[in-house]
C-alpha positions in Angstrom: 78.4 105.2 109.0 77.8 102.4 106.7 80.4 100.6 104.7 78.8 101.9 101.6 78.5 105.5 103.0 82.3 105.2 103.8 83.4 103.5 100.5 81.9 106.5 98.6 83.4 108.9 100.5 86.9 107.3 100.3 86.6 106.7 96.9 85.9 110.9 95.9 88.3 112.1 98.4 91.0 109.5 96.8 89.7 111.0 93.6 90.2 114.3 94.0 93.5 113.8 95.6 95.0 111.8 92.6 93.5 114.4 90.3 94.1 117.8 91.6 97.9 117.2 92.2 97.9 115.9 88.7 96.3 118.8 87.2 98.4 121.4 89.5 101.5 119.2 87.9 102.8 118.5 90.9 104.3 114.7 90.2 105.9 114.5 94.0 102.4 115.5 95.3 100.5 113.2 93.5 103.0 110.1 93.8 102.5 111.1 97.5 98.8 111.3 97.4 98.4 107.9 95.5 100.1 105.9 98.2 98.2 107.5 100.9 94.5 106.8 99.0 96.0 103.6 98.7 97.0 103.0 102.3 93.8 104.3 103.2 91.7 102.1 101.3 94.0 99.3 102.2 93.6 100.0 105.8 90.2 100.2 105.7 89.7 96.9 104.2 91.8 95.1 106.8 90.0 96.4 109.7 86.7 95.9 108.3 87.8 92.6 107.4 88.8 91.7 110.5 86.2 93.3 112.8 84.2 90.9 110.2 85.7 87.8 111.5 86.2 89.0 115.3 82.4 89.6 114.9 81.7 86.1 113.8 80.2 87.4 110.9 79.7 84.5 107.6 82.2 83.7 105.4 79.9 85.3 102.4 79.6 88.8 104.6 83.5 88.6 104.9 84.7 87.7 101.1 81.2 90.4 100.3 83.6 93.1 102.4 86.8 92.0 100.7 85.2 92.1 97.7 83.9 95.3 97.9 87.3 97.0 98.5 89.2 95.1 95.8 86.4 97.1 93.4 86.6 100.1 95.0 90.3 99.9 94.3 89.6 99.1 90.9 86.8 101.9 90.4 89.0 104.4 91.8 91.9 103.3 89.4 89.5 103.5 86.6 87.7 106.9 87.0 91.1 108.2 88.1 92.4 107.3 84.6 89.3 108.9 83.0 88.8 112.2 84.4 93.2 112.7 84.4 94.0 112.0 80.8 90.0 112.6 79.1 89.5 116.5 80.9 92.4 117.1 83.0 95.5 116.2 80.4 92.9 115.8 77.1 93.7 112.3 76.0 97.9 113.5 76.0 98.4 109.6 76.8 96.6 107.7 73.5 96.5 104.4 75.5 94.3 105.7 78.4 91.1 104.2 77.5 92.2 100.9 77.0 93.3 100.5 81.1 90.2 102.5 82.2 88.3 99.4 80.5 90.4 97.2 82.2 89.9 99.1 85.4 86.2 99.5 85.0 85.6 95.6 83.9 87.4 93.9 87.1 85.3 97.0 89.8 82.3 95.4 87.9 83.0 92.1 88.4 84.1 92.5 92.0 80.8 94.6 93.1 78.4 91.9 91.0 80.8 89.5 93.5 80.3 91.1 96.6 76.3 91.3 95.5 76.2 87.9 94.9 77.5 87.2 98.5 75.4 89.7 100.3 72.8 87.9 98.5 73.7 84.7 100.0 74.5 86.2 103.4 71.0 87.8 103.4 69.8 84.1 102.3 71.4 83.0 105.0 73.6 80.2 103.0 76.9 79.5 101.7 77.7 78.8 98.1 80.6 76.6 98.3 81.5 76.8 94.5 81.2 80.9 94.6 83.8 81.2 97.9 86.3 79.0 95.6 85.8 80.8 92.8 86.2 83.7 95.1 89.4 82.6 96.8 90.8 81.6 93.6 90.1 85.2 92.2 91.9 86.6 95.1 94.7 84.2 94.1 95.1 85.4 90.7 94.7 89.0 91.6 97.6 89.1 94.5 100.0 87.2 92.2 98.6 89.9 89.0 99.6 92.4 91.1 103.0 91.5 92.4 104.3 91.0 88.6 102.4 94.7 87.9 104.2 96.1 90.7 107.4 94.6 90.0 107.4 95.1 86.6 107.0 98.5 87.0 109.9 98.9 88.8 112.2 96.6 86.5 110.2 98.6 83.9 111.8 102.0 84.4 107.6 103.2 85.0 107.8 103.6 89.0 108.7 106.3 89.9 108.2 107.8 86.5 109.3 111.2 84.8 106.9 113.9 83.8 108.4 114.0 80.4 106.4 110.5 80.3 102.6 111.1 79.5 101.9 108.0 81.4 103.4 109.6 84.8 100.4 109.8 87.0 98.9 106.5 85.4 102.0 104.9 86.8 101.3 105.9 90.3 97.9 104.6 90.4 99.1 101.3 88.8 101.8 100.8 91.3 99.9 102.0 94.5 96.4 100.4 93.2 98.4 97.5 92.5 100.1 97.2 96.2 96.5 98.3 97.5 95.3 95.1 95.9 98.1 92.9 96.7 97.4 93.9 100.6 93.7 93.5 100.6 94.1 90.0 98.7 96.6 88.8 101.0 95.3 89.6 104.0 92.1 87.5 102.8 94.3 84.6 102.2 95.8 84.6 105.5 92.5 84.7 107.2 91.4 81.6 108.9 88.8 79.3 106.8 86.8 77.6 109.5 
């Protein structure tokens, strides 16, 4: 199965996970459902990641991959947000839209990325000035996320009360956010021969 095939997979099954048990109101199933998309998409972009690297594969084909599943991260976050609080809660949460832009910009920008690298792996070159852009992308993103995450706790949002219309959105914003984290720090700590 190709990475593609398997990233569109992941993303509908994380999908429906994150909104099914938001629409059956079941907060404890869907907090548990977030983190396990998230693991899983985590996961799978550690091991692909590092098969990457064990394969000897370029540096473009392995910050492409990492690229890839920091946007599919991001597009599940953002169509998550869309299809809970535009059909399944009918906008109950008035500042939806403006994270689902948010979302939707950075899995843009991260699968234009990734194309731009596949580009240069098909090429067979190596844009200097892209992978530091890259790697200081990744930067920004892991230390984003760890203030998101933390903040969420400090905040009072994670784990957050139904009475809130914001509950589910706090799940994916904590989980998404420690998917992230994971996915950019493993990059980091990859070696950079």
């Amino acid at each position: 199965m190709s990475s593609l095939t398997a990233w569109f997979i992941s993303l509908t099954l994380g999908l429906c996970a994150v909104i099914i048990t938001a629409g059956a109101g079941q907060p404890a199933l869907n907090l548990i459902s977030t983190g396990l998309v998230s693991v899983a998409f985590a996961s799978m972009a550690i091991r692909e990641n590092r098969t990457l690297i064990a394969e000897g594969a370029s540096k473009s084909a392995v910050a492409g991959s990492t690229a890839r599943y920091i946007g599919l991260v991001w597009t599940w976050g953002a169509l998550g947000l869309l299809a809970i609080y535009r059909l399944v809660f009918e906008n109950n949460w008035p500042e939806w839209w403006q994270f689902f832009l948010s979302f939707a910009t950075a899995a843009v920008g991260c699968i234009i990325f990734a194309n731009m690298l596949g580009r240069d792996e098909e090429a067979g070159r190596e844009d200097r000035s892209i992978m530091g852009l890259g790697r200081l992308l990744i930067k920004l993103q892991l230390i984003g996320m760890a203030v998101g995450v933390i903040s969420l706790v400090i905040d009072g949002k994670f784990p957050r009360a139904t009475t809130h219309p914001d509950w589910a959105a706090c799940n994916i914003f904590f989980f998404g956010g420690i998917a992230v984290a994971a996915i950019c720090a493993n990059a980091l700590a990859a070696p950079r021969d």
